[in-house]
C-alpha positions as CSV (number, residue, x, y, z in Angstrom):
1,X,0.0,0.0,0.0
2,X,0.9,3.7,-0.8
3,X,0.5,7.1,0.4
4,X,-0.2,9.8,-2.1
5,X,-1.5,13.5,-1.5
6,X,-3.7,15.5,-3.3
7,X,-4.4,19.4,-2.8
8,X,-8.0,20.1,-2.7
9,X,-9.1,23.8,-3.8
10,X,-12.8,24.5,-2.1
11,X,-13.2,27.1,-4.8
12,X,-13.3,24.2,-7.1
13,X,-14.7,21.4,-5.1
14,X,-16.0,21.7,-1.8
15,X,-14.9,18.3,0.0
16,X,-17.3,19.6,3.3
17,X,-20.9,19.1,1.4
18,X,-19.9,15.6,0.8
19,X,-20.3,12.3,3.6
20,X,-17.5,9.5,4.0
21,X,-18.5,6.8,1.2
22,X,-18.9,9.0,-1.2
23,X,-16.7,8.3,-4.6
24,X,-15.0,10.7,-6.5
25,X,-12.9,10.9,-9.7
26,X,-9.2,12.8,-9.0
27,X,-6.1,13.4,-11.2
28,X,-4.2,10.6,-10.5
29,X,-1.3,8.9,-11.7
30,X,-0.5,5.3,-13.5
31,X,1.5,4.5,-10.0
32,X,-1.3,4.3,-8.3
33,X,-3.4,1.1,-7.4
34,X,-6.7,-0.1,-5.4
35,X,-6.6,0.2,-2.0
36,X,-3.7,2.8,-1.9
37,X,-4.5,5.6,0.8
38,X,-4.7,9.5,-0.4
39,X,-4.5,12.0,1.9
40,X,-6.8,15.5,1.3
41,X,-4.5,18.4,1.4
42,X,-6.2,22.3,1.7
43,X,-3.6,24.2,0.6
44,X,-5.2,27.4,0.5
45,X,-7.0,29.4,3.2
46,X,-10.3,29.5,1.9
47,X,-13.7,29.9,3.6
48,X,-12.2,30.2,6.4
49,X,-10.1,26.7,6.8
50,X,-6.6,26.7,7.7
51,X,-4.1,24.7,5.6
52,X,-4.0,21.0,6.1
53,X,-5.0,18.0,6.1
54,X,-9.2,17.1,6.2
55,X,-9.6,14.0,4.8
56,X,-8.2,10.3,3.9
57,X,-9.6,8.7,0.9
58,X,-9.4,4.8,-0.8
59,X,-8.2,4.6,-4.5
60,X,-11.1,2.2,-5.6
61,X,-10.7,2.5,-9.7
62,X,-7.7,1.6,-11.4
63,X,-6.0,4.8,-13.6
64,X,-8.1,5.3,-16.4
65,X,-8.5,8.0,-18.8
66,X,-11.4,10.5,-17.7
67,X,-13.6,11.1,-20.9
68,X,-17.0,11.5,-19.1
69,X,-18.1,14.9,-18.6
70,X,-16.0,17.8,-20.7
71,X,-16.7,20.0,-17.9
72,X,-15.0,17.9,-15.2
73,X,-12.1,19.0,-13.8
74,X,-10.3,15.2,-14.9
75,X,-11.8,15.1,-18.3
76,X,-8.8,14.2,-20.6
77,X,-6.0,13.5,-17.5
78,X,-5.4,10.1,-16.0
79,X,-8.0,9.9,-12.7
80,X,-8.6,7.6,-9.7
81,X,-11.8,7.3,-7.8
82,X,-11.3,8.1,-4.3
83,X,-13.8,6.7,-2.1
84,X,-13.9,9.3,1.3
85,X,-13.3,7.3,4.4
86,X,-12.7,10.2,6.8
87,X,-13.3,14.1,6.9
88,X,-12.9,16.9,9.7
89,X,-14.4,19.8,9.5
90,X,-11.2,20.5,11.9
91,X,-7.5,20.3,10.8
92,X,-6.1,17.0,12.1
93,X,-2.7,17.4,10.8
């Protein structure tokens, strides 16, 4: 199992209206695999959250190449789906 981290913008996505189980698509890369860990990085103050780390999700897709929607933000890249298995409304790290 791996560890990779992924910035999260709020202006973009907003990881707080969502609940743990939910499963969503991420740039990924080829390296990564099922059941690796990813770890949800804020790295912009925004809305009044502090830097840091949220969230932990589960790689549950295989890379693939996203060519779903035109208007999401993977469309075209390679892309994981992250299932969320923990958020804070509070910085834990």
């Amino acid at each position: 199992m791996k560890y990779f981290y992924e910035a999260v913008r709020l202006s973009d996505w907003n990881i707080f209206n969502i609940d743990v189980g939910h499963i969503e698509p991420f740039v990924g890369t080829n390296e990564m695999k099922i059941n690796d860990l990813v770890v949800l990085n804020i790295g912009k103050n925004f809305l009044g959250y502090q830097k840091g780390v949220y969230g932990i999700g589960l790689i549950v897709k295989e890379p693939y190449i996203n060519y779903d929607n035109p208007n999401d933000h993977c469309y075209g890249q390679t892309t994981v789906d992250i299932k969320i298995l923990y958020l804070n409304q509070k910085i834990f790290y």
